[in-house]
VOBA-1610 file (N, C-alpha, C; in pm, whole numbers, padded with zeros to 5 digits, always signed):
BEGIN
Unk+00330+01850+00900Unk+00367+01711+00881Unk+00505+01700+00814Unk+00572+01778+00850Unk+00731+01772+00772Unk+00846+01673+00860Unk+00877+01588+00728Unk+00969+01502+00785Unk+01075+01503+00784Unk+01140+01630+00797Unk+01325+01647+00807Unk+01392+01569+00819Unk+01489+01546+00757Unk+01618+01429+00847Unk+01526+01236+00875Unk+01415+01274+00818Unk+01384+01096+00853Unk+01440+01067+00742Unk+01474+00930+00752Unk+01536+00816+00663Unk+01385+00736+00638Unk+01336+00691+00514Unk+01236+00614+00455Unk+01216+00549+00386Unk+01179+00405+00403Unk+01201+00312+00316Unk+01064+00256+00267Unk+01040+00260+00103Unk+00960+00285+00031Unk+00932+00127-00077Unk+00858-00013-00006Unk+00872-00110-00102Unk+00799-00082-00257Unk+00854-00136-00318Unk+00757-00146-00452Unk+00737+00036-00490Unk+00824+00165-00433Unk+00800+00253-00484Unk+00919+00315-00599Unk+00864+00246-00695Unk+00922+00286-00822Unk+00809+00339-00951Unk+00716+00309-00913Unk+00566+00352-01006Unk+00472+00328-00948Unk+00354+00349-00987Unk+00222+00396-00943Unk+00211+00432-00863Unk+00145+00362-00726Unk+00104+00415-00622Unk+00262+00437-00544Unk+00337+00329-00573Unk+00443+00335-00514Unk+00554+00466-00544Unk+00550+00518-00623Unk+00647+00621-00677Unk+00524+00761-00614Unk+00400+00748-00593Unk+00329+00897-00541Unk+00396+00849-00426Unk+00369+00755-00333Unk+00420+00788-00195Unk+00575+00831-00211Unk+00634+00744-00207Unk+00774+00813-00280Unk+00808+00924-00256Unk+00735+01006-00372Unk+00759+01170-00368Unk+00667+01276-00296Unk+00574+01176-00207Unk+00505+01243-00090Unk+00575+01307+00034Unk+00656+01181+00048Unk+00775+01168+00161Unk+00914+01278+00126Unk+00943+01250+00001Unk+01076+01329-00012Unk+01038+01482-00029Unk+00873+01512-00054Unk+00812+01659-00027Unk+00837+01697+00074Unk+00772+01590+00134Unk+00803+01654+00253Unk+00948+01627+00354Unk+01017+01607+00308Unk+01153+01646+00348Unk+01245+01526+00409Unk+01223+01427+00336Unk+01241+01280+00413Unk+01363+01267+00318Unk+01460+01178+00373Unk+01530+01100+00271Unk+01497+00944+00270Unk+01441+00955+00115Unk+01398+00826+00092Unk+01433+00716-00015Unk+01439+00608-00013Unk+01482+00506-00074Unk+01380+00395-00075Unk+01375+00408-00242Unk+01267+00355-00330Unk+01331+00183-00324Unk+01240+00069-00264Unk+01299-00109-00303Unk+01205-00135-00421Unk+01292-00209-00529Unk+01188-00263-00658Unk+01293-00371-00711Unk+01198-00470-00796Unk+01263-00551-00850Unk+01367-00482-01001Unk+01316-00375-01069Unk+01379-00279-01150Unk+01353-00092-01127Unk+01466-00047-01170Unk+01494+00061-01164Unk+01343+00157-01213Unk+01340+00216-01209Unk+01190+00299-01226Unk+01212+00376-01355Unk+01114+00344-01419Unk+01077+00420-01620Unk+01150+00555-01557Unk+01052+00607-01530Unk+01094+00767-01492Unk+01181+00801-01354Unk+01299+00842-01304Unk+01290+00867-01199Unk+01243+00962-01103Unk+01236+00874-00944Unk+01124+01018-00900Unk+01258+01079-00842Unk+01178+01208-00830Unk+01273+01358-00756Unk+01301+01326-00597Unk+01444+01322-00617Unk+01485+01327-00478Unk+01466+01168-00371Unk+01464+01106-00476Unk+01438+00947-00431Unk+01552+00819-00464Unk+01642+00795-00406Unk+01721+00671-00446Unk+01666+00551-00442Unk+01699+00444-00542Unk+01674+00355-00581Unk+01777+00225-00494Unk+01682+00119-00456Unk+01795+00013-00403Unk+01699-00127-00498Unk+01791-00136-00605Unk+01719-00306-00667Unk+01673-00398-00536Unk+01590-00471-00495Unk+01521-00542-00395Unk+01410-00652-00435Unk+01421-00733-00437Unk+01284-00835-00433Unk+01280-00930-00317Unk+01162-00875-00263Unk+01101-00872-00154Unk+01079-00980-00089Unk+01067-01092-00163Unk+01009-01187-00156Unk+01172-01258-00107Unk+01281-01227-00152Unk+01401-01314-00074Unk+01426-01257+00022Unk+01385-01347+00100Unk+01404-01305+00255Unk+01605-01296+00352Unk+01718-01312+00235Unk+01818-01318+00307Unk+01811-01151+00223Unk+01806-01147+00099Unk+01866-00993+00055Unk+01799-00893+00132Unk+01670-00919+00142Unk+01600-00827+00293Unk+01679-00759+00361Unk+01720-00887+00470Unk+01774-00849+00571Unk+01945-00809+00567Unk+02003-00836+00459Unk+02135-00787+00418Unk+02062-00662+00403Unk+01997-00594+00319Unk+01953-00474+00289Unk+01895-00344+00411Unk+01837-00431+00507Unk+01846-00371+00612Unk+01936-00364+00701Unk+02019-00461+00742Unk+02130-00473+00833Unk+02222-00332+00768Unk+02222-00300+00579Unk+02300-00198+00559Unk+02258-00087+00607Unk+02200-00079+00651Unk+02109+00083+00676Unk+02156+00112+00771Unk+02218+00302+00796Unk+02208+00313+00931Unk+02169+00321+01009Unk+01995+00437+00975Unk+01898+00419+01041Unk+01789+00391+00943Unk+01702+00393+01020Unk+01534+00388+00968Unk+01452+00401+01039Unk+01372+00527+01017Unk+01244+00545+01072Unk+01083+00574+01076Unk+01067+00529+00864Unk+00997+00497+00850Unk+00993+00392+00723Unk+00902+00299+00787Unk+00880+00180+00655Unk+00746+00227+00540Unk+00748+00195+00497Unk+00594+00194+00401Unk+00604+00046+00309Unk+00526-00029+00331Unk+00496-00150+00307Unk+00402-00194+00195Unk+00456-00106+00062Unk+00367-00135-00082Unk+00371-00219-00201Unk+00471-00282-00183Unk+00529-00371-00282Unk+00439-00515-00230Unk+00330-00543-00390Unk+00227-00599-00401Unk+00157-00625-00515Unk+00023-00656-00576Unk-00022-00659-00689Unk-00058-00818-00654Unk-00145-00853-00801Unk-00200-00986-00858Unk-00250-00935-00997Unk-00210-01018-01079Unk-00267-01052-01192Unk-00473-01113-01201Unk-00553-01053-01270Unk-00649-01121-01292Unk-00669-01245-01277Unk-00738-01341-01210Unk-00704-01469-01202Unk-00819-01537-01145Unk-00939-01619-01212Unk-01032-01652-01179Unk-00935-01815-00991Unk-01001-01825-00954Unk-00954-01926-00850Unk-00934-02037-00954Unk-01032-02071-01025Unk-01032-02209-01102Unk-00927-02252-01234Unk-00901-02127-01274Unk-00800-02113-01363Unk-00677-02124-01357Unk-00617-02133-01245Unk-00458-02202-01193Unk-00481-02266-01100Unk-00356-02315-01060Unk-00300-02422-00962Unk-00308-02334-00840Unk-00273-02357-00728Unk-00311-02345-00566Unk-00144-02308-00560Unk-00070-02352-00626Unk+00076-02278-00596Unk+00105-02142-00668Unk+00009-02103-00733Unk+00026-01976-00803Unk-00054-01875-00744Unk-00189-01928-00665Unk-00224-01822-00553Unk-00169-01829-00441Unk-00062-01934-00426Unk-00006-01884-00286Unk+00125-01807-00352Unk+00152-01767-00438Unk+00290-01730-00430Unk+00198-01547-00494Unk+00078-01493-00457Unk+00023-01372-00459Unk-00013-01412-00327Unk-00028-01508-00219Unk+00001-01460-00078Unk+00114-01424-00053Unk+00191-01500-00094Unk+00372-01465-00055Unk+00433-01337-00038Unk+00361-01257-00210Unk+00399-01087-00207Unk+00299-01042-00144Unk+00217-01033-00076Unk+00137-00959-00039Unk+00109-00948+00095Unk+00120-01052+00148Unk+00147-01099+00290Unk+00247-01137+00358Unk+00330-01254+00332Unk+00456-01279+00404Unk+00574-01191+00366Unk+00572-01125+00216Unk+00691-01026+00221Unk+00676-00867+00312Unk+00562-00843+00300Unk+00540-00773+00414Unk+00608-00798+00542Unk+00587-00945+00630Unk+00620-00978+00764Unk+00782-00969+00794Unk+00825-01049+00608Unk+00940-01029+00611Unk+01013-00931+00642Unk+00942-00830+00531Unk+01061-00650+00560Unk+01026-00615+00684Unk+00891-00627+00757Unk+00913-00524+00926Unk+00968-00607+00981Unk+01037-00735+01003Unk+01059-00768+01126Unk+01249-00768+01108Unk+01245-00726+00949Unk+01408-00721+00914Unk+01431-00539+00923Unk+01306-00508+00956Unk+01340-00359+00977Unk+01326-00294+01137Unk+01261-00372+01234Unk+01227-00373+01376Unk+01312-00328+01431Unk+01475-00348+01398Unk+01552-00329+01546Unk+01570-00134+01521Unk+01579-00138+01380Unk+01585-00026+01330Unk+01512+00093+01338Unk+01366+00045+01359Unk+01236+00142+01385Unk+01238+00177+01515Unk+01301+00054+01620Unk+01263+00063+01745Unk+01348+00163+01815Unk+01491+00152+01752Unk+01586+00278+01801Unk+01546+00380+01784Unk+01424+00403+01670Unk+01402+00549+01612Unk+01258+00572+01676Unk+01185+00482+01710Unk+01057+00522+01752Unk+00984+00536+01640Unk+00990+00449+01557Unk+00932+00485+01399Unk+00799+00379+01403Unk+00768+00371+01277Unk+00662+00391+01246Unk+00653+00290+01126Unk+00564+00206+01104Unk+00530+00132+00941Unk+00353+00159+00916Unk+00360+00174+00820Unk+00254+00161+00739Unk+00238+00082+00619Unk+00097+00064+00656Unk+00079-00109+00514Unk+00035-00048+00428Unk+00006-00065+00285Unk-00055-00041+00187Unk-00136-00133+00161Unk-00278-00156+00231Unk-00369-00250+00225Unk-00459-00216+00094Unk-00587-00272+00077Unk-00667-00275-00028Unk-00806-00278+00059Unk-00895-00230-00067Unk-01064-00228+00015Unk-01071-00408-00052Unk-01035-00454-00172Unk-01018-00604-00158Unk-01038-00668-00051Unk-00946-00632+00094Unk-00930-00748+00166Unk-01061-00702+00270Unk-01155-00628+00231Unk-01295-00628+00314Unk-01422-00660+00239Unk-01398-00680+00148Unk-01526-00718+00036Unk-01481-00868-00047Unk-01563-00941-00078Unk-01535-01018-00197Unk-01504-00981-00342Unk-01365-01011-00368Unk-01241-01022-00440Unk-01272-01142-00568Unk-01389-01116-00664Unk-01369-01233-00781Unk-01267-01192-00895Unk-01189-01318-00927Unk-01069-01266-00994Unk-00964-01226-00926Unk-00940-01230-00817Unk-00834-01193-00735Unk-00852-01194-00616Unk-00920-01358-00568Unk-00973-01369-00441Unk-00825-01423-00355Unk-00716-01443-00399Unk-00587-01465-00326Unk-00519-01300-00302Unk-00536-01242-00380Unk-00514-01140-00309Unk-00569-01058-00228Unk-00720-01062-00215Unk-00792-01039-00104Unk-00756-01073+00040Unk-00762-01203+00001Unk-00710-01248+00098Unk-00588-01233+00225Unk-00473-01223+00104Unk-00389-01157+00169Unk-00385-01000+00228Unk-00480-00962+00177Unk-00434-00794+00215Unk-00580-00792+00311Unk-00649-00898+00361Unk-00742-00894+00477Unk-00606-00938+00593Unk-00540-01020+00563Unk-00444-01147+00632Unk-00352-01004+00672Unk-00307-00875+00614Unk-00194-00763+00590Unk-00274-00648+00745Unk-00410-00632+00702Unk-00442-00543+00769Unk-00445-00605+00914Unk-00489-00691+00952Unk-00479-00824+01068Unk-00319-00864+01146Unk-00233-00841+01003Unk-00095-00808+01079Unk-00103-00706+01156Unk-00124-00603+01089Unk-00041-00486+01155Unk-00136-00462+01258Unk-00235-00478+01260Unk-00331-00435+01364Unk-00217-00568+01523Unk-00188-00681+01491Unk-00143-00718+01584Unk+00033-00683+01606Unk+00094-00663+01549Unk+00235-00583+01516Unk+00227-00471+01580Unk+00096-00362+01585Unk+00086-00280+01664Unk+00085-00251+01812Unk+00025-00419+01859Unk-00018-00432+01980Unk+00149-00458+02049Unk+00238-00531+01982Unk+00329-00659+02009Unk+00446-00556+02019Unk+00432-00443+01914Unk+00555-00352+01939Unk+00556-00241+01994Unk+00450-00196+02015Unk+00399-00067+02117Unk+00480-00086+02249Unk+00517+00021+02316Unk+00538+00150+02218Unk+00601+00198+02141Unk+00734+00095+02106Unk+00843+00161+02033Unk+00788+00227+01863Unk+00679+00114+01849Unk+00685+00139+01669Unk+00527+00135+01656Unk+00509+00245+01621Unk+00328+00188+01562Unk+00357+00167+01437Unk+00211+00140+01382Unk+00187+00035+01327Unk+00042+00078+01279Unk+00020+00121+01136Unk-00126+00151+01057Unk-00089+00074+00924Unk-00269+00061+00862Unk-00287+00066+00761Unk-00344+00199+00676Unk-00339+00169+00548Unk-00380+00237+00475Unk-00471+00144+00355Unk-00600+00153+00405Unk-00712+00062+00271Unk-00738+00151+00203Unk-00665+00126+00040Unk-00688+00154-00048Unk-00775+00125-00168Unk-00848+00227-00209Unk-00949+00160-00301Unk-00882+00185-00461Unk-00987+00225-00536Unk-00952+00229-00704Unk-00869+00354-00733Unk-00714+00336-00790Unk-00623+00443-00790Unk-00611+00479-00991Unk-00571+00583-01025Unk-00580+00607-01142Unk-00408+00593-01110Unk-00341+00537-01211Unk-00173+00484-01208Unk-00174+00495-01380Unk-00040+00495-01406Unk+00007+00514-01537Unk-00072+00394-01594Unk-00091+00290-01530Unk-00121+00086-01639Unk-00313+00102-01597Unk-00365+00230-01539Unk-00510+00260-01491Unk-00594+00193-01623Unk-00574+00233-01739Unk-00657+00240-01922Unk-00629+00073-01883Unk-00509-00007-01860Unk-00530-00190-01895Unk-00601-00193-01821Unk-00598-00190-01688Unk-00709-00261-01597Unk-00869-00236-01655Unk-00858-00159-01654Unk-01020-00091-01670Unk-01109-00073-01825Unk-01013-00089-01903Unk-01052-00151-02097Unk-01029+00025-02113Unk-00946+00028-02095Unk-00896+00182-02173Unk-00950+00327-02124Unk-00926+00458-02180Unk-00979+00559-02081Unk-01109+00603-02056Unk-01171+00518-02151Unk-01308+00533-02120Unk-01346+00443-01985Unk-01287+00325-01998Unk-01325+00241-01899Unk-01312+00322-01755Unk-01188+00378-01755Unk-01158+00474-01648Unk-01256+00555-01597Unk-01320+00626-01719Unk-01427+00740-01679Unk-01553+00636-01624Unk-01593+00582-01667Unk-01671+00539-01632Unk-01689+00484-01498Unk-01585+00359-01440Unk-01551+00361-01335Unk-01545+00472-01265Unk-01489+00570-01259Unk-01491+00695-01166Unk-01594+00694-01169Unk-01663+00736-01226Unk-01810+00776-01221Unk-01926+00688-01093Unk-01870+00580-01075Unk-01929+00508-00946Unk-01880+00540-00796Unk-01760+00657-00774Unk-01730+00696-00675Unk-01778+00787-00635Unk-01811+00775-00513Unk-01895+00930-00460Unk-01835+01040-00469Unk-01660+01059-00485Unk-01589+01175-00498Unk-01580+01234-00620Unk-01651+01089-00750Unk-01643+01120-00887Unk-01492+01079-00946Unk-01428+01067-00902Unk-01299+01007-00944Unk-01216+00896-00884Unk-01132+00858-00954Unk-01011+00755-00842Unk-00928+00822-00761Unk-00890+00707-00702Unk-00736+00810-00610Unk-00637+00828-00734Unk-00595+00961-00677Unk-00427+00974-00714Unk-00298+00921-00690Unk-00204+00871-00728Unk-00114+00830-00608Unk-00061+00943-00506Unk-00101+01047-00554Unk-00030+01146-00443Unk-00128+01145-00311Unk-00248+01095-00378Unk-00363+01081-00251Unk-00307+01009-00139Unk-00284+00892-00217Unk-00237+00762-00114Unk-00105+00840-00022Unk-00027+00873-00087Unk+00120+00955-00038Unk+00072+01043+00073Unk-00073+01144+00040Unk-00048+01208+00128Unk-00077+01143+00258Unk-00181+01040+00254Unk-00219+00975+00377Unk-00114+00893+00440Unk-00011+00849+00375Unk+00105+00823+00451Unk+00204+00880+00501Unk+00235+00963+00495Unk+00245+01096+00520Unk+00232+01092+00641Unk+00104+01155+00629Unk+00005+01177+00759Unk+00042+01087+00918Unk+00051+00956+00834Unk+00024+00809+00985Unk+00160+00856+00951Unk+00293+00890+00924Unk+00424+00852+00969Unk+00440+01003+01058Unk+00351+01073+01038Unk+00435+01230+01073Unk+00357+01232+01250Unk+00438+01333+01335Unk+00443+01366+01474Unk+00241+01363+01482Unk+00160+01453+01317Unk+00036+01475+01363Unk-00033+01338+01386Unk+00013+01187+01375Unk-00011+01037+01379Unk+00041+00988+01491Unk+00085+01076+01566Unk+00191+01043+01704Unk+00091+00933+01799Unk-00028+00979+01818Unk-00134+00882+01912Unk-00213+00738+01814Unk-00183+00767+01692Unk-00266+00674+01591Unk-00171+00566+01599Unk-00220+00405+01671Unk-00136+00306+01574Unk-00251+00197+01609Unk-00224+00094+01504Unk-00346-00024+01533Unk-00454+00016+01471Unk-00430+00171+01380Unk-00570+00214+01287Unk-00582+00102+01150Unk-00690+00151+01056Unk-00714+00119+00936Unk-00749+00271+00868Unk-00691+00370+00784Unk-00714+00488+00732Unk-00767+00418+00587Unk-00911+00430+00545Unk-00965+00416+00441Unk-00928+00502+00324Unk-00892+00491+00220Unk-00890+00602+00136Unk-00913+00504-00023Unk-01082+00569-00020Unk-01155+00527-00089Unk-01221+00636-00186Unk-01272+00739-00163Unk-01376+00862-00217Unk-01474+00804-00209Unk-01467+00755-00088Unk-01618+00748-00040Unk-01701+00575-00057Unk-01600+00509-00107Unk-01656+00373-00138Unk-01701+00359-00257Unk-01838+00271-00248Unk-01901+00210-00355Unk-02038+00242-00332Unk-02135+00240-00435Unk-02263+00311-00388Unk-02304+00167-00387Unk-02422+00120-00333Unk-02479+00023-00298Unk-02537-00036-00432Unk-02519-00119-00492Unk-02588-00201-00592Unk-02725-00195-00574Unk-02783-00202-00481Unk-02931-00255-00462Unk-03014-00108-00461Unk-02955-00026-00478Unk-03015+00140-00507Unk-03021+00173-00631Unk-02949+00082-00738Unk-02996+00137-00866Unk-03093+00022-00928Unk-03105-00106-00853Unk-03215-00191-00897Unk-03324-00210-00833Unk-03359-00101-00721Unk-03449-00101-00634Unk-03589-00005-00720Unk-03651-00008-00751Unk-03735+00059-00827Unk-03864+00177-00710Unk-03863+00135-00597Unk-03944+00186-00508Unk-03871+00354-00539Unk-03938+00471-00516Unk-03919+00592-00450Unk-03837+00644-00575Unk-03843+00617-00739Unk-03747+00651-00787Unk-03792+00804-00849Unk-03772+00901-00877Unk-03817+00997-00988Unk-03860+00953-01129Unk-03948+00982-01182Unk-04038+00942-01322Unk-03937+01017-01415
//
């Protein structure tokens, strides 16, 4: 899966999940360029930085028009804050559709003419969110059901020049892992409900993108690549009392 000589453009990869793919790609032999609204705490190895927010749709496309080529996108620049529905206004969950969904539409179609010369390739950074109910962050569910639904039709619309996958991502261990989850215990514990026993890595996520951009993804587009450890165990198996051991 070595990507010599590709050019790769990396949203939102300046940390967490975004900085493992990052340095998944430049492992494997890509030259890549990290878009973020700020420069990255740490920098990653072998990764340039282009300041970018995503969400303005003219710096986009100035930003791509600079490029010479491009032949692979990765589409991760995303997030939501905790946020019951009832607790804000209807303009503050649409503007966590905005990043999550329309800046997405924005960067591939400001990156299209570019993929299509190259025969390249995008990949989404979706969520298991947008297949389950999302409390506390049912706008971003939303969107990243609305993300995987793109590309699945982006795939159809640009074939053959450019496929077109997701990647549904479930619970990732990231440097800000201890806030989400009430600290490192919270962490352990959580893991502990995955069938693999742990979260993803970001290098996990990296490697699976990877994977959908490299020659061995050559027949894959219009997929959904789960990368979960296995999901969630069923709620109704630990309150089911039938068949249990004494």
């Amino acid at each position: 899966m070595e990507l010599d000589g590709k050019v790769v453009v990396v949203t939102g990869g300046t940390r967490g999940v975004g900085a493992g793919i990052a340095r998944a790609f430049a492992e494997a032999g890509a030259e890549v360029l990290a878009c973020a609204r700020r420069p990255p705490d740490v920098p990653v190895p072998k990764t340039g930085f282009v300041p970018l927010d995503v969400r303005d749709a003219d710096a986009v496309r100035r930003f791509f028009a600079g490029l010479p080529r491009l032949d692979v996108l990765v589409n991760n620049a995303g997030g939501a804050p905790y946020r019951l529905l009832t607790d804000t206004d209807a303009e503050r969950h649409a503007r966590v559709i905005e990043l999550n969904l329309l800046a997405p539409l924005t960067v591939s179609l400001a990156a299209h003419a570019h993929l299509r010369r190259a025969k390249g390739s995008i990949v989404m950074i979706g969520s298991v969110s947008g297949s389950r109910p999302s409390p506390g962050s049912a706008a971003y569910g939303a969107a990243k059901a609305g993300l995987e639904n793109l590309a699945r039709s982006m795939a159809v619309e640009w074939a053959p020049d450019v496929r077109v996958n997701t990647l549904v991502v479930g619970m990732v261990r990231t440097e800000l892992a201890h806030l989400h989850y009430g600290g490192e215990e919270g962490v352990e514990a959580v893991a502990r409900t995955v069938p693999l026993g742990r979260l993803a890595l970001p290098s996990d996520v990296g490697a699976a993108a990877v994977f959908l951009a490299s020659d061995a993804a050559a027949y894959i587009s219009g997929a959904s690549l789960t990368v979960h450890g296995g999901g969630e165990r069923p709620a109704f198996l630990d309150a089911a009392t039938a068949n249990k051991e004494t």
